[in-house]
C-alpha positions in Angstrom: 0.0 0.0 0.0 1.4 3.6 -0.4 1.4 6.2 2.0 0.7 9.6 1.7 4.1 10.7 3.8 6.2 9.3 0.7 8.4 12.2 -0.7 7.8 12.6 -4.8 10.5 10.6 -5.7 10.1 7.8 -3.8 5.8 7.9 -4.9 6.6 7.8 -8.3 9.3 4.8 -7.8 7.0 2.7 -6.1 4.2 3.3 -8.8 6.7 2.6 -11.6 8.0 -0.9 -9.8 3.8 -1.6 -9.0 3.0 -0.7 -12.9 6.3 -2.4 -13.9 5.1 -5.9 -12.4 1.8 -6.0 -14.8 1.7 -8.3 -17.6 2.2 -7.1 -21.0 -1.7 -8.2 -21.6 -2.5 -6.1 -18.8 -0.7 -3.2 -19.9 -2.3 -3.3 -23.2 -6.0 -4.0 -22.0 -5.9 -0.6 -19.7 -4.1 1.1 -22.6 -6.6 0.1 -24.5 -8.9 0.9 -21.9 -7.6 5.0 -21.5 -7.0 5.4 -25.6 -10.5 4.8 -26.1 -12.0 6.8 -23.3 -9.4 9.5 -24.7 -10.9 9.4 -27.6 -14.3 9.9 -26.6 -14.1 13.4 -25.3 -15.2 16.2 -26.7 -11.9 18.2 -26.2 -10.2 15.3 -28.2 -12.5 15.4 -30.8 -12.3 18.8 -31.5 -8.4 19.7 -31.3 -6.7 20.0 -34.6 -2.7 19.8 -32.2 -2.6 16.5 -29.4 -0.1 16.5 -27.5 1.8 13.3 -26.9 4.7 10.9 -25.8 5.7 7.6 -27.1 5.8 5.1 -25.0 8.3 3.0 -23.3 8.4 0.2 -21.1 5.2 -0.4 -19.1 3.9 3.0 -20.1 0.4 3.3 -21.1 0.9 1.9 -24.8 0.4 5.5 -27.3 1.9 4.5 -30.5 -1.4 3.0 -31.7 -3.0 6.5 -30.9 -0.1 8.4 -33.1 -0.6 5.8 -35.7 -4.4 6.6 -35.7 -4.3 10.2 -36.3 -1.3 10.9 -37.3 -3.1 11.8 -40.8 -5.8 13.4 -39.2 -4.3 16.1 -36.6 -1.5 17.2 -35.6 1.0 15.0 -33.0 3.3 17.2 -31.0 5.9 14.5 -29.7 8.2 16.2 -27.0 11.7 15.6 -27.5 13.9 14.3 -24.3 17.0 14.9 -23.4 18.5 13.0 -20.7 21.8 14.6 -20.2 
């Protein structure tokens, strides 16, 4: 269970390791799961520019949702630079 007195660092560490240990079929069902409620909104649905990142790892999967409208609006993909 995690507790609310975790600093930041060590919140977002034990989420990572907790979403790390899901099985590639779970990962892609709640991917699935948050693309398609995405989708849905209005807000989506009306933007001509999304903003998004590709995934890596356990990450909710988003290179199906950049494949999808790629043609359709415009994908800002940040760039990242781990120096």
């Amino acid at each position: 269970m995690i507790s609310s007195g975790l600093s930041k660092e060590k919140l977002r560490s034990e989420l990572r390791s907790m979403r790390n240990r899901l099985s590639t079929y779970e990962v892609l069902k709640r991917s699935n799961d948050i693309i398609t409620t995405l989708t849905s909104l209005p807000s989506f649905l009306n933007a001509q520019v999304v903003a998004c990142y590709l995934s890596f790892g356990s990450e909710v999967y988003t290179h199906g949702l950049v494949k999808a409208y790629c043609g359709t609006k415009d994908i800002l993909i940040p760039v990242v630079d781990r120096e």
